[in-house]
TIZA-464992 format. One record per residue (C-alpha): residue in one letter; x, y, z; residue number from 1. Coordinates in nm, 4 decimals. Each point is the difference from the previous one (the first is absolute). Last residue first. Example, Ala and Ser with C-alpha at 12.3 -4.5 7.8 and 13.67 -1.06 7.14 Angstrom:
2
aa_xx_yy_zz_i
S_1.3670_-0.1060_0.7140_2
A_-0.1370_-0.3440_0.0660_1
% end
This chain:
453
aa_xx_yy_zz_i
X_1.9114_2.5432_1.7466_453
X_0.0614_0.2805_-0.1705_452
X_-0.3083_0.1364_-0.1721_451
X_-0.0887_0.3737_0.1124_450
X_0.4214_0.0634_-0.0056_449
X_0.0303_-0.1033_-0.3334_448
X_-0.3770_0.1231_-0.1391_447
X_0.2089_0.3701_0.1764_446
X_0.3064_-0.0057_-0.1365_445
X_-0.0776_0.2165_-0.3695_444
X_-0.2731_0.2023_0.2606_443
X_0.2945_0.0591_0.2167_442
X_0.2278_0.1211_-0.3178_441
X_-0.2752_0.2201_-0.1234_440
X_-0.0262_0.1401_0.3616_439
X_0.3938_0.0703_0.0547_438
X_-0.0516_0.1822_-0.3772_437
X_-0.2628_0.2040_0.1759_436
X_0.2014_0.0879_0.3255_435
X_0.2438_0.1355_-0.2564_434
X_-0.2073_0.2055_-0.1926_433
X_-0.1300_0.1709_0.3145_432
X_0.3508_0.0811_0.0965_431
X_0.0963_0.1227_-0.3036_430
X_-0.3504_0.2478_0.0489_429
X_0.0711_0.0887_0.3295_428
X_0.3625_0.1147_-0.1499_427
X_-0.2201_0.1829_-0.3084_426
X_-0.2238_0.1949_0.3053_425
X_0.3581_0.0620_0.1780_424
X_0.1476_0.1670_-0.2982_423
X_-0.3130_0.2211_-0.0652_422
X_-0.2638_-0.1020_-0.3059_421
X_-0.0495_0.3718_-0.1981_420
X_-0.3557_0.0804_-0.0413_419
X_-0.2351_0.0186_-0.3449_418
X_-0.3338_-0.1043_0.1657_417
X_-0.1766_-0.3226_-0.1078_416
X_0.1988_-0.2276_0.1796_415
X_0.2171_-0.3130_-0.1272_414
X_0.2194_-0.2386_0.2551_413
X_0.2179_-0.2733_-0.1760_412
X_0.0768_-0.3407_0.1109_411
X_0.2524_-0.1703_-0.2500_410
X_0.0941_-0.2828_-0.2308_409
X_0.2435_-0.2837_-0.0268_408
X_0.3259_0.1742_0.1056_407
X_0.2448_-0.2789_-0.0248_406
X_0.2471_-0.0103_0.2830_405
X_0.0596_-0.3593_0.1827_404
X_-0.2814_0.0789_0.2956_403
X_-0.2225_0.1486_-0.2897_402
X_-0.1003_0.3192_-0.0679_401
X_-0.3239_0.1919_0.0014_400
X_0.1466_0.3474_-0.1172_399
X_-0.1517_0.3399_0.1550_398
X_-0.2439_0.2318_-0.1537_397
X_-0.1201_0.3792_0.0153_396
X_-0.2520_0.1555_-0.2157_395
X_-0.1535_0.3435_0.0338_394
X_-0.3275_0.0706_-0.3079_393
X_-0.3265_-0.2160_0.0042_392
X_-0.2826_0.2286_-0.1567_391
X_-0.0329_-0.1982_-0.3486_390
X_-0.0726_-0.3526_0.1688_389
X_-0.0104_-0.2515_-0.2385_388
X_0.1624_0.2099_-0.2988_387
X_0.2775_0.1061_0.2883_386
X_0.0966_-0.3791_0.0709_385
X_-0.0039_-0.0653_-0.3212_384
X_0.2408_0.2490_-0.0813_383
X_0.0038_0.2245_-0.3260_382
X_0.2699_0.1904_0.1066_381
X_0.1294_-0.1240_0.3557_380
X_0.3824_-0.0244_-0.0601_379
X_-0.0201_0.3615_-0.1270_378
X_-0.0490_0.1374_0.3333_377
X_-0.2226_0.3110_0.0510_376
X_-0.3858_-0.1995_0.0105_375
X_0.1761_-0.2297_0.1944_374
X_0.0437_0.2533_0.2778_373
X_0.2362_-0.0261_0.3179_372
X_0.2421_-0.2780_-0.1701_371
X_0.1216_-0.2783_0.2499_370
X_0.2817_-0.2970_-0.0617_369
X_0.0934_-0.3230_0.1497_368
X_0.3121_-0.1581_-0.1216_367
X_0.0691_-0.3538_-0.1461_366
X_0.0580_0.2350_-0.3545_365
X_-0.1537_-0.2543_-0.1868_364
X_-0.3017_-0.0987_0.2354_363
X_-0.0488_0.3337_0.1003_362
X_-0.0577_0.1223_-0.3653_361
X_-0.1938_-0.3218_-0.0536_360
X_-0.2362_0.1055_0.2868_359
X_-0.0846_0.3057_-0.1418_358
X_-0.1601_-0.1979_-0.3161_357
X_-0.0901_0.1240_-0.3571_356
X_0.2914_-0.2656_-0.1783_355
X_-0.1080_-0.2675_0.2719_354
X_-0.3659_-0.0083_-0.1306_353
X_-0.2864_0.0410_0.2986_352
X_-0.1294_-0.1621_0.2099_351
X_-0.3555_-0.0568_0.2494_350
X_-0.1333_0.3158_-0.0568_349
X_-0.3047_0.1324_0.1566_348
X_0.1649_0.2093_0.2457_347
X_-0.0853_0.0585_0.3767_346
X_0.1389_-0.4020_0.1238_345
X_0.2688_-0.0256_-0.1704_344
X_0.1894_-0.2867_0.1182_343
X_0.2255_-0.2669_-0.1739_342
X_-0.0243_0.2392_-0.2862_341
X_0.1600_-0.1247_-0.3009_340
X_0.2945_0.1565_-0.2052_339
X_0.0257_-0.1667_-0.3025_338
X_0.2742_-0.0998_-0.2728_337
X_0.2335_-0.2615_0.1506_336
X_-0.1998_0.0464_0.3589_335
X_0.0090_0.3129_0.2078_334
X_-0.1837_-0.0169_0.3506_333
X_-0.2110_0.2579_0.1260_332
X_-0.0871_0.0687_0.3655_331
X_-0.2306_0.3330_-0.0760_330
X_-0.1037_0.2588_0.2720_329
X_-0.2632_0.2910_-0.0537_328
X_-0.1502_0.2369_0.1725_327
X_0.3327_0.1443_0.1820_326
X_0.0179_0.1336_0.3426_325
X_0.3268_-0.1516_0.0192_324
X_-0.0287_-0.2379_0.3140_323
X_-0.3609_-0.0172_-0.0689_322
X_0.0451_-0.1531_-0.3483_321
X_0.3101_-0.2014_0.1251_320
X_-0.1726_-0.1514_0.2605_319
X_-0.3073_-0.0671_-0.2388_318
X_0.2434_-0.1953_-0.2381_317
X_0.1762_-0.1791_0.2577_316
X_-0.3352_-0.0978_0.1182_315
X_-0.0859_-0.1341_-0.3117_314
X_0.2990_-0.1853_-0.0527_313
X_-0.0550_-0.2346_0.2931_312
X_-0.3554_-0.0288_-0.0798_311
X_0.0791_-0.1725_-0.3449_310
X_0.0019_0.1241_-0.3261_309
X_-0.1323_-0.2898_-0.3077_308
X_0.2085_-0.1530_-0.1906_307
X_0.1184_0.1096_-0.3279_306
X_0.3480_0.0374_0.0223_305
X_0.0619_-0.1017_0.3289_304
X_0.2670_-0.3044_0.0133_303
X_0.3038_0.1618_0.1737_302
X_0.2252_-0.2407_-0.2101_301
X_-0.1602_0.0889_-0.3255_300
X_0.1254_0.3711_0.0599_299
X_0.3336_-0.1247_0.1267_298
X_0.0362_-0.1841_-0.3757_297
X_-0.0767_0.3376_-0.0923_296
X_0.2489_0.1477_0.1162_295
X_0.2090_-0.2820_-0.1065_294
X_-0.0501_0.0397_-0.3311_293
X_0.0502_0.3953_0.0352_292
X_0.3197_0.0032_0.1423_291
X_0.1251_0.1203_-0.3383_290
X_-0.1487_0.3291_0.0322_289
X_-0.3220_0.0996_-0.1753_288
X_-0.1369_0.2976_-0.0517_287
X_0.1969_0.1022_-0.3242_286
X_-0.1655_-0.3058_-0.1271_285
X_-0.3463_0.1661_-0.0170_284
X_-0.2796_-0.2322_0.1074_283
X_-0.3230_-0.1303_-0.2284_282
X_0.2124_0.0616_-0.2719_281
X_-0.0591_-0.2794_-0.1521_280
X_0.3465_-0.0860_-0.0619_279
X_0.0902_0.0896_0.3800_278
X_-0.2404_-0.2034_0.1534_277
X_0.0400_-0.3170_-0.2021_276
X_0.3774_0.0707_0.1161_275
X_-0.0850_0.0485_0.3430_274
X_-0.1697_-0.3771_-0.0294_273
X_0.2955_-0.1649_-0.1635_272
X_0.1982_0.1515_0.2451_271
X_-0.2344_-0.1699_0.2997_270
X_0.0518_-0.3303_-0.1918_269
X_0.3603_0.0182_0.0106_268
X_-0.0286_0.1008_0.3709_267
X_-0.1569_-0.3246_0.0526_266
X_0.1794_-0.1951_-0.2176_265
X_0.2858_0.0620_0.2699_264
X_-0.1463_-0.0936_0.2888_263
X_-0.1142_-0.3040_-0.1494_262
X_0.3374_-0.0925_-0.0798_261
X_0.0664_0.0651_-0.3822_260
X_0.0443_-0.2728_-0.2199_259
X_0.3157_-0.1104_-0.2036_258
X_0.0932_-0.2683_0.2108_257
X_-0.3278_-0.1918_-0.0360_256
X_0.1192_-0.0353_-0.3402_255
X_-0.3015_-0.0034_-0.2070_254
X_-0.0737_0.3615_0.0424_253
X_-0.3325_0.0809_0.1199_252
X_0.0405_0.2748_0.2514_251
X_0.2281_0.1752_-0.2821_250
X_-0.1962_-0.0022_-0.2603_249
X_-0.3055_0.1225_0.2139_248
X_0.1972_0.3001_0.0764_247
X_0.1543_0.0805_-0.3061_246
X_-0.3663_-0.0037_-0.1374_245
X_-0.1212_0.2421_0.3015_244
X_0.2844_0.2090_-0.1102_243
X_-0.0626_-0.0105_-0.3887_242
X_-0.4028_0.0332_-0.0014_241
X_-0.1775_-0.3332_-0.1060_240
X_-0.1674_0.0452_-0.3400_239
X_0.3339_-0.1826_-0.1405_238
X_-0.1106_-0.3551_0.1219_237
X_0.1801_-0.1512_0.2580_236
X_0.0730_-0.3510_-0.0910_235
X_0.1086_-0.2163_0.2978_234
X_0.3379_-0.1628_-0.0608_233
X_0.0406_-0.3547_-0.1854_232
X_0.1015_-0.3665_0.0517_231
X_-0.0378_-0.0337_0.3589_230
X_-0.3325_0.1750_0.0133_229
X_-0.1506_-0.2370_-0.2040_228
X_0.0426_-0.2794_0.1904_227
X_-0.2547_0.0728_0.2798_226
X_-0.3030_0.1088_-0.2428_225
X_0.0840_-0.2720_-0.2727_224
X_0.0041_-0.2222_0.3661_223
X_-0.3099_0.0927_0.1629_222
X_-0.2113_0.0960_-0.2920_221
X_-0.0028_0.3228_-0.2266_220
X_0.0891_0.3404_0.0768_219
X_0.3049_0.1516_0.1123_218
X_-0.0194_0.3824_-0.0067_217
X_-0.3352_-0.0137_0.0781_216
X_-0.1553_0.3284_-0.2031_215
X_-0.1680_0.3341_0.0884_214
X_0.2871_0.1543_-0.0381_213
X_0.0550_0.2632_0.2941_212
X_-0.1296_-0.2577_0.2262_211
X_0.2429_-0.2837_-0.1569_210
X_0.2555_0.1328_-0.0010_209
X_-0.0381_0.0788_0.4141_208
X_-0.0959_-0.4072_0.0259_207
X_0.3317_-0.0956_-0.1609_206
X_0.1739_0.2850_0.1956_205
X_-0.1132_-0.1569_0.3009_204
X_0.0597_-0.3274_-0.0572_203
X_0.4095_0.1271_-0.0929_202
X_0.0178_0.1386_0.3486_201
X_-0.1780_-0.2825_0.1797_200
X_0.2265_-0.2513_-0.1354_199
X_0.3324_0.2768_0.0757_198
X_-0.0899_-0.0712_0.3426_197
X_0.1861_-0.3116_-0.0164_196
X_-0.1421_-0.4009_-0.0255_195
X_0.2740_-0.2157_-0.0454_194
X_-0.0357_-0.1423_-0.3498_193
X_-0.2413_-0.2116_-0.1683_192
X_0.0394_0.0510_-0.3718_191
X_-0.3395_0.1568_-0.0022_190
X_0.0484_0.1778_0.3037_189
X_0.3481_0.1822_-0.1910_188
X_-0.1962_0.1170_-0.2615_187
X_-0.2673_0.1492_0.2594_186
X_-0.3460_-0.0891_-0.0006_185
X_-0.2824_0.2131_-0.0787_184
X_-0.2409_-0.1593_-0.2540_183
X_0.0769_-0.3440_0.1728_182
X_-0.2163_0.1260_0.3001_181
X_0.2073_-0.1273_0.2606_180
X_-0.0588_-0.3275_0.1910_179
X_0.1353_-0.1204_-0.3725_178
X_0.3950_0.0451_0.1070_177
X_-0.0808_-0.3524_0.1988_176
X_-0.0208_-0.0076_0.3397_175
X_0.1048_0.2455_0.2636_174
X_0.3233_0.1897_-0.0476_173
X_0.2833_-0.0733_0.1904_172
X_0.1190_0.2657_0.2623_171
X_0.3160_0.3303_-0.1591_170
X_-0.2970_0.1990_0.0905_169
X_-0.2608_-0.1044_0.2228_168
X_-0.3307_-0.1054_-0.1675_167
X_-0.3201_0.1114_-0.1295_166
X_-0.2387_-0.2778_-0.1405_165
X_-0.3163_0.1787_0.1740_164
X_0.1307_0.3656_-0.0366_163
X_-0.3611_0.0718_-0.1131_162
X_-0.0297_0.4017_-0.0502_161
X_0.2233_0.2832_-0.1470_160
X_-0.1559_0.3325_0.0057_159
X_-0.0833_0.2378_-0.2357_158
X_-0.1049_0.3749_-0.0295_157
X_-0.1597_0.1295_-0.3461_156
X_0.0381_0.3961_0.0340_155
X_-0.3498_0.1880_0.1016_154
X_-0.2621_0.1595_-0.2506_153
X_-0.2273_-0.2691_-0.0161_152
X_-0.0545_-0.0869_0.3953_151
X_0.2513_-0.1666_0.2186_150
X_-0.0478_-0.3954_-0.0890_149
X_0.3231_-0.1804_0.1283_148
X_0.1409_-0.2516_-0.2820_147
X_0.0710_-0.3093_0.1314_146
X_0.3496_-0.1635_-0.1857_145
X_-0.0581_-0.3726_0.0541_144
X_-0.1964_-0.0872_-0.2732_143
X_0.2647_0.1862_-0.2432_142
X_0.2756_-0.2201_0.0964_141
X_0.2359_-0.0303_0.2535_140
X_0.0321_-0.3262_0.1409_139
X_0.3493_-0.0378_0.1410_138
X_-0.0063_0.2242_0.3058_137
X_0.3752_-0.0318_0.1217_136
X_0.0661_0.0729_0.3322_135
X_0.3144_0.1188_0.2235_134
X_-0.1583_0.3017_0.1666_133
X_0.1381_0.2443_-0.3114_132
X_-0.1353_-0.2326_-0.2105_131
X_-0.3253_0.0833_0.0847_130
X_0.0561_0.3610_0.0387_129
X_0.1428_0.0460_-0.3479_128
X_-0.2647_-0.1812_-0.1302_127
X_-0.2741_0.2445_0.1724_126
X_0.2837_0.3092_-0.1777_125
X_-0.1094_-0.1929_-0.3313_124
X_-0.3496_-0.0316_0.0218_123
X_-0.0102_0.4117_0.0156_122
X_0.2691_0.0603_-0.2464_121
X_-0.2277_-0.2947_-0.2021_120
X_-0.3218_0.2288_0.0273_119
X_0.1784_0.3013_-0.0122_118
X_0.1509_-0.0935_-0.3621_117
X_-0.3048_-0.1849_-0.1231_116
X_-0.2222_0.2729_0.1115_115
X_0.2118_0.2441_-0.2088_114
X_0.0236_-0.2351_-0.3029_113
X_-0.3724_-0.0223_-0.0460_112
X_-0.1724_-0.3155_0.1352_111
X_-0.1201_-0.2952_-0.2316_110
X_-0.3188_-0.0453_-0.1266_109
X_-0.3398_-0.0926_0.2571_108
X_0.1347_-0.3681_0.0452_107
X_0.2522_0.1942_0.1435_106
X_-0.1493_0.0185_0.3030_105
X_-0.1046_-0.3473_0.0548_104
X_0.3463_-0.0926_0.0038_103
X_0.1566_0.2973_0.2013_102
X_-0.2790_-0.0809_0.2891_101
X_-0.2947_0.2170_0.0928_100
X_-0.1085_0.2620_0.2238_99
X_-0.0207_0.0517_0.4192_98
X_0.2818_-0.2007_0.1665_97
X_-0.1150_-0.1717_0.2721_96
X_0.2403_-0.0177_0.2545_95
X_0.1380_-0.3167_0.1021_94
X_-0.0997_-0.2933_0.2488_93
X_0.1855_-0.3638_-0.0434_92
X_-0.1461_-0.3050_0.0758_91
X_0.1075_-0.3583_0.0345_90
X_-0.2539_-0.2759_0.0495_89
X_-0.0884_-0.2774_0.2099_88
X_-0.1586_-0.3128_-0.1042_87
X_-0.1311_-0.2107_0.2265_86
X_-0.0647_0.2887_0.2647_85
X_-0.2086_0.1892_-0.2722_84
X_-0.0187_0.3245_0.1416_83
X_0.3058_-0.0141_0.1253_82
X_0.1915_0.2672_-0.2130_81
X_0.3529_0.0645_0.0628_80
X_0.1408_0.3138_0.0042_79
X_0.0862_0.3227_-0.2111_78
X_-0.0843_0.3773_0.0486_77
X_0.0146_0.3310_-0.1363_76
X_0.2591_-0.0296_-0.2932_75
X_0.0951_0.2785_-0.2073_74
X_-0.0101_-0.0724_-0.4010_73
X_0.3102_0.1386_-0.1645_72
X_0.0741_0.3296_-0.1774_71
X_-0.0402_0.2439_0.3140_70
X_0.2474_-0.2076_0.1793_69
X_-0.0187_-0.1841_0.3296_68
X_0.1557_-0.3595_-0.0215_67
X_0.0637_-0.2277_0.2763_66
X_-0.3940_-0.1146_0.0542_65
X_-0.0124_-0.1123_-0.4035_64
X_0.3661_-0.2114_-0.0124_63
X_-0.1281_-0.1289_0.3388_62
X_-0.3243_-0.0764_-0.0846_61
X_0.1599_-0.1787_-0.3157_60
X_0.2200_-0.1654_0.1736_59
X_-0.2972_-0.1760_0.2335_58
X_-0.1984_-0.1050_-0.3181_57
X_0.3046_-0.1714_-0.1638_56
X_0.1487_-0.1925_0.3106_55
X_-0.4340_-0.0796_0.0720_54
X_0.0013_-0.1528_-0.3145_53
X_0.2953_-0.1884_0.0567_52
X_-0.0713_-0.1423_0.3356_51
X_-0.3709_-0.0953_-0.1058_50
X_-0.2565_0.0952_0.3193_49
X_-0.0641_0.3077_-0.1018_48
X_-0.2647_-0.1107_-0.2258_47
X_0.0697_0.1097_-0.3805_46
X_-0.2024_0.2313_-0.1461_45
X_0.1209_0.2627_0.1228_44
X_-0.2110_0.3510_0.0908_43
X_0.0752_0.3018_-0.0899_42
X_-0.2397_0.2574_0.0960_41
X_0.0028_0.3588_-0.1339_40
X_-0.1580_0.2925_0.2295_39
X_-0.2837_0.1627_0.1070_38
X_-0.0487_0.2630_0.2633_37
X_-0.1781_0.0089_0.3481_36
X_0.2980_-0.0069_0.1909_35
X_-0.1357_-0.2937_0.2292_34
X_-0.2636_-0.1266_-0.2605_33
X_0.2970_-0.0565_-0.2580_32
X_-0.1646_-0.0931_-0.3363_31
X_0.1051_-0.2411_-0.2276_30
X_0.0941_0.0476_-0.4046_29
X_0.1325_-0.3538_-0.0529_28
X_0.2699_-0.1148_-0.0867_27
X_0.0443_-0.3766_-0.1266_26
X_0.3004_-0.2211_0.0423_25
X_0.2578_-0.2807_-0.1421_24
X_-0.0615_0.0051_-0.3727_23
X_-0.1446_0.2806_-0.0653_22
X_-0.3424_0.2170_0.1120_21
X_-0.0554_0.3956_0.0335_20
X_-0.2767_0.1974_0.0740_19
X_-0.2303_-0.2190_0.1348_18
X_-0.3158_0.1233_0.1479_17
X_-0.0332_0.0624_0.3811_16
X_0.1587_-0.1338_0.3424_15
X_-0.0441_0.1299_0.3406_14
X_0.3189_0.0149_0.1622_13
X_-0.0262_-0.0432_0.4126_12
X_-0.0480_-0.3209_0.1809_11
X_0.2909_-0.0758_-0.1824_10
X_-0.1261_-0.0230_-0.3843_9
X_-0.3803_0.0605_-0.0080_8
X_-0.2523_-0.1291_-0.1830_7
X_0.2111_-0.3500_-0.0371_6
X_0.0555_-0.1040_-0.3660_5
X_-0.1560_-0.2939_-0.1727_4
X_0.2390_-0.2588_-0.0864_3
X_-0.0957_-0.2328_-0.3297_2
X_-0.1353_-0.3304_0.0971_1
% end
């Protein structure tokens, strides 16, 4: 008879549809009655009661439960479920991710070159985490990219998922090369080598290729998929920008040698995205400094863009309104060619472009800066700051930087009154902006600190 599953894992997880089913689990979207909030179920297949199964199901809690980056799945809670005291289960709690996968995704066309290069900078810092605590993931593949859902405007976010044949680096692998999807496998896991994170590397720029194609790069069955790779390089088609071509090139190079770290394709992947920018025109390049890959890598680290404010902010915001008798307070942070309002909470605008942004002036000088009327300075012609709100005039704003030095964004102060902003008023405001940048980094910890066990 085929296993029905309990209503509620632990006492405490009460299970819904399926959202996700292979070989050794389900997941299920569940909700949690304590913190009234739903989240993704795994649950194995396999009772816990089979030494090697429960080997497999325990490292991957540990892989999951070690790991806190913005580009990787965080893990809530894991056990043993006895509903079933014949037969019981591994489980393993993890947020619910709010969108789709990379596979059903692109079912829709492929992505434009920019999402593929922020998407995969993105996936590729979460790989540089895993490796960096001694694990290989070993399954990537579109199905396990999850794509978080942050309205129609907003930048494609991903995060790695299902490190269920993950294993130590420099360990044996598990099983035959075909646990992974055969699309994806390394040169060197075909031949069955040592596994190294350079596998991961070269998967990921097989799947990346693919999202700004369209196209598998390997088709075909199991083994014409598997061996072809050994005999010939991806093909990149020409309609792929230079730098984000380079790139992909170089993350799936036959010799594993010949790869970049993780690390390392992530920055790659960050210039192919300022370089999308730049030949658009969407930002100018006399704006940029050469730090800007990794400024916004620190962007994507703080993990706001498009999320909603949270009380914390907010009352730095209204401090700093009444502190500097000021109607209006923006936290802003500058992405590769926007500057979006974390709060702004008095003005209708949510962003606006980085080549008419204040914020980008801060971000490339890492200096705060004040003007007493707008309506004066030629850095505010045609504004759409001043279109939205025609009577705003003083501005004053300090740099949100980072504990290793890249100014991400800033707070700034606006009032309706042409004034001058005194030397202590823009050292209350510094300090403001850096008891906000302490906040993004607590709300960055906080699921951490919430969910330790």
């Amino acid at each position: 008879m085929p296993r029905t599953e309990p209503p509620a894992v632990a006492g405490r997880y009460r299970i819904g549809e399926v959202i996700g089913r292979g070989g050794r689990a389900t997941v299920y979207e569940a909700q949690d009655p304590l913190l009234g909030r739903k989240v993704a179920l795994k649950l194995f297949t396999a009772t816990a009661t089979s030494p090697e199964e429960v080997r497999l199901q325990e490292a991957e809690a540990r892989l999951v439960a070690g790991l806190d980056h913005f580009a990787l799945t965080t893990l809530f809670d894991a056990g043993v479920d006895t509903s079933d005291p014949e037969g019981p289960r591994i489980f393993l709690v993890m947020e619910r991710v709010a969108g789709t996968d990379l596979r059903r995704r692109l079912r829709e066309g492929p992505l434009t070159p920019g999402q593929t290069a922020t998407l995969g900078s993105d996936l590729a810092q979460g790989l540089e985490a895993v490796h960096d605590a001694g694990f290989l993931h070993r399954d990537i593949k579109p199905a396990n990219v999850l794509l978080a859902r942050r309205g129609p405007s907003s930048r494609i976010r991903g995060k790695l998922t299902d490190f269920g044949i993950a294993t130590i680096i420099g360990g044996a692998a598990e099983g035959e090369f075909t646990t992974g999807t055969a699309a994806y496998l390394a040169p060197e896991q075909v031949l069955g080598q040592d596994p190294t994170p350079a596998w991961d590397v070269y998967a990921l720029g097989l799947v990346l290729l693919e999202a700004v194609t369209g196209a598998v790069v390997f088709p075909g069955g199991v083994d014409e998929s598997a061996l072809a790779r050994l005999d010939r390089d991806p093909e990149i088609p020409d309609s792929v920008p230079e730098v984000l071509a380079r790139a992909l090139a170089a993350m799936t190079a036959r010799d594993p040698a010949d790869r970049p770290t993780a690390a390392e394709a992530s920055v790659a992947l960050q210039d192919a995205f300022v370089a999308g920018l730049v030949e658009a025109r969407r930002v100018d390049p006399d704006v940029l400094t050469d730090a800007e890959p990794e400024r916004l890598a620190a962007v994507r680290r703080v993990s706001v863009l498009d999320t909603r404010t949270d009380e914390a902010v907010e009352r730095i915001v209204r401090l700093a309104r009444r502190l500097l008798d000021v109607p209006l307070v923006l936290v802003s942070i500058v992405d590769g060619d926007r500057e979006w309002f974390l709060s702004h909470r008095g003005l209708e605008l949510a962003q606006v472009p980085r080549n008419a942004s204040f914020a980008a002036e801060t971000v490339t000088s890492g200096t705060g800066w004040t003007a007493p009327d707008l309506t004066a300075d030629e850095r505010a012609d045609g504004h759409p700051l001043l279109e939205a709100d025609p009577q705003l005039r003083a501005y004053a704003a300090a740099p949100l930087t980072t504990f290793d030095g890249h100014t991400i964004g800033a707070i700034a102060a606006l009032d309706r009154r042409v004034r001058t902003f005194t030397e202590e008023e823009t050292a209350d405001l510094a300090d403001l902006a850096a008891v906000t940048m302490r906040e993004l980094d607590l709300r960055l910890l906080g699921r951490r600190v919430l969910f330790d066990r």
